[in-house]
VOBA-1610 file (N, C-alpha, C; in pm, whole numbers, padded with zeros to 5 digits, always signed):
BEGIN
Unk+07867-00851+04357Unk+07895-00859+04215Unk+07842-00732+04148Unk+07918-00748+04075Unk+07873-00564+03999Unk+07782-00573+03865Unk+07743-00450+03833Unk+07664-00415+03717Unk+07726-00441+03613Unk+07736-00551+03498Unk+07767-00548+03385Unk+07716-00411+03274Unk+07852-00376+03241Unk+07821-00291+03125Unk+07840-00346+02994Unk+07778-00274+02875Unk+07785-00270+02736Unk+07847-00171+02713Unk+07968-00186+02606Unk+08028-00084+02572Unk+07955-00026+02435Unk+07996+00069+02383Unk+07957+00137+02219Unk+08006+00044+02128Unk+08102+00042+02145Unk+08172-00082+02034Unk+08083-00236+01983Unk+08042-00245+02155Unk+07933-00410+02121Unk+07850-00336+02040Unk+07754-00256+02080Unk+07651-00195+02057Unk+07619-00210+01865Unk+07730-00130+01821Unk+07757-00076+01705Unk+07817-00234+01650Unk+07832-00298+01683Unk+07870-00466+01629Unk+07723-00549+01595Unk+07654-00500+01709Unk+07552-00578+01715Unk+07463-00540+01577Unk+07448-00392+01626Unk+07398-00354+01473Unk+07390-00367+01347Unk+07512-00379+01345Unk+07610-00379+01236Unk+07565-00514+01168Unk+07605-00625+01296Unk+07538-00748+01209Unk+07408-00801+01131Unk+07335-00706+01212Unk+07176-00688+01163Unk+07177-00603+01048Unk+07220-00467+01000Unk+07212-00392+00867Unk+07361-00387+00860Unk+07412-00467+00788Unk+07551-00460+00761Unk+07634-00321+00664Unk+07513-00318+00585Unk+07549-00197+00512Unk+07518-00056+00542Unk+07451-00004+00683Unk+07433+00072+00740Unk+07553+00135+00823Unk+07578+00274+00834Unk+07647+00388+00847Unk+07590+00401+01049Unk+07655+00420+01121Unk+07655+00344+01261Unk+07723+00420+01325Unk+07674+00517+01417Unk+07790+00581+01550Unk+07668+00573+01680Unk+07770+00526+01793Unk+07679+00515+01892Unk+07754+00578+02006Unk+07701+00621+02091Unk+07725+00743+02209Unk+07658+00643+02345Unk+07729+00651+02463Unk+07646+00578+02553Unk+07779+00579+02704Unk+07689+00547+02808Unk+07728+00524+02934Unk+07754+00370+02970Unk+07730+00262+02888Unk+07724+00140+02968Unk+07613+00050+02965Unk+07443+00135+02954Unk+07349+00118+02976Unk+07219+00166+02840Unk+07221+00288+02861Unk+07186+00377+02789Unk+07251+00444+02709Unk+07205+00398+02575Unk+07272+00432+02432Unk+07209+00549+02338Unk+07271+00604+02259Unk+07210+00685+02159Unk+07281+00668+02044Unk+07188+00631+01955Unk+07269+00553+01778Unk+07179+00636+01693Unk+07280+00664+01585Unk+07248+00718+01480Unk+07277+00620+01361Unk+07168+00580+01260Unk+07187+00459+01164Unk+07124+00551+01006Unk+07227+00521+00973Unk+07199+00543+00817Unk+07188+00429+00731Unk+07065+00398+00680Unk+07054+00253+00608Unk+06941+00270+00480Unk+07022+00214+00413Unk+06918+00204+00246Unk+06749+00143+00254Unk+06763+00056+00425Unk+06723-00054+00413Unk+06558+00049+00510Unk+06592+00168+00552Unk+06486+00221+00604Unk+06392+00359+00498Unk+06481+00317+00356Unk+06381+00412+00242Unk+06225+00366+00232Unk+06140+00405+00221Unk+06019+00359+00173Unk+05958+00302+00321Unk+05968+00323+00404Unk+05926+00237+00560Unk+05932+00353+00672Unk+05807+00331+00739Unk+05768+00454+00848Unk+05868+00378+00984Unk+05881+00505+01089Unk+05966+00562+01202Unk+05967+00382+01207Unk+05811+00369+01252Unk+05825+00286+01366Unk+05866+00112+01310Unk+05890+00131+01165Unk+05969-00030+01114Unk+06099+00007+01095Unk+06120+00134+01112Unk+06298+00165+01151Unk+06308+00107+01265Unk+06222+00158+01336Unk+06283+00074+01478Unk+06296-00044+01488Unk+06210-00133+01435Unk+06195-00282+01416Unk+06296-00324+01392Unk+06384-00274+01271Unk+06437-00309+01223Unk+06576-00300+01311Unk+06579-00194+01355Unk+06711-00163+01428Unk+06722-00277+01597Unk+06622-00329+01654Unk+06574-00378+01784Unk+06567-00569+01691Unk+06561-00530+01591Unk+06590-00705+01542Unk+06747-00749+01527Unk+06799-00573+01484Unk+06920-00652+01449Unk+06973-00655+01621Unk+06917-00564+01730Unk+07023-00565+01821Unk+06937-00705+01944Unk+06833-00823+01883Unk+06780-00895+01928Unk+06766-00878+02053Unk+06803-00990+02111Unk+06787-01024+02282Unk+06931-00911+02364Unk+06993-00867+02279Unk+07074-00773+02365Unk+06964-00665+02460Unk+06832-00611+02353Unk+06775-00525+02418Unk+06710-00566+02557Unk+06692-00702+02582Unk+06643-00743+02686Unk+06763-00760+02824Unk+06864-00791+02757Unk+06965-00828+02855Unk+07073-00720+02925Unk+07107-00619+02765Unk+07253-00593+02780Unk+07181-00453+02758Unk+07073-00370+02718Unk+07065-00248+02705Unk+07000-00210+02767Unk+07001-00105+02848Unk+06849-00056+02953Unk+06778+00053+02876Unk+06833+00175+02808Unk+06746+00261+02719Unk+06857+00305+02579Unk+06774+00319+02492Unk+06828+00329+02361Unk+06704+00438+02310Unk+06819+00569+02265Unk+06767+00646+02153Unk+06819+00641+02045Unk+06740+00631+01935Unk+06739+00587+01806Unk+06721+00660+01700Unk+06753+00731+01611Unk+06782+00808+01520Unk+06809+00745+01385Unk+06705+00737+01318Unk+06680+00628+01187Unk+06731+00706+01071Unk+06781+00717+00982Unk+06756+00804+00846Unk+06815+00693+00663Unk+06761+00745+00600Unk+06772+00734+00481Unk+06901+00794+00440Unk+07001+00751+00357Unk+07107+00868+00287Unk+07077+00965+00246Unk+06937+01002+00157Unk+06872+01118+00118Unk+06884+01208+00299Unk+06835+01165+00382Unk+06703+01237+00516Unk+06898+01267+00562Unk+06969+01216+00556Unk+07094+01253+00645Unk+07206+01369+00544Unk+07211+01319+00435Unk+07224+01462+00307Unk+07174+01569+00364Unk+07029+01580+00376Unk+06987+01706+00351Unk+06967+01783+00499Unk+07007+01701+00614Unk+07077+01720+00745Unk+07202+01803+00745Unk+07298+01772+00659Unk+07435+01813+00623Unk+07410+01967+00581
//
């Protein structure tokens, strides 16, 4: 029996359902993901309750369905001034 994969699409669903109003592209092999999240909801809150926040919305997927995830948090301001 083979290795179940996760596609980008779940990934970015999963998210999605957790900060609905967050700005969402995700890059990945199956396994190992890299997401970029733009959310209102990470103004005023350090790195590491971005992450919280991002690993709540993607719950028990991270245990099951993701093996490594890089994470790239920003504010609309922090991604503006990226541009």
């Amino acid at each position: 029996m083979g290795v179940m994969t996760t596609s980008t699409t779940q990934v970015l669903r999963w998210i999605k359902q957790g900060l609905p109003e967050a700005c969402v592209s995700v890059d990945g092999d199956g396994r190992h993901f890299s997401v970029r999240i733009i959310a209102t909801e990470f103004e005023g809150v350090t790195l590491l309750q971005r992450h919280r926040l991002v690993y709540r919305a993607l719950g028990e997927h991270m245990a099951h369905d993701i093996h490594a995830l890089s994470i790239e948090a920003l504010t609309p301001e922090e991604a503006e001034s990226l541009n």
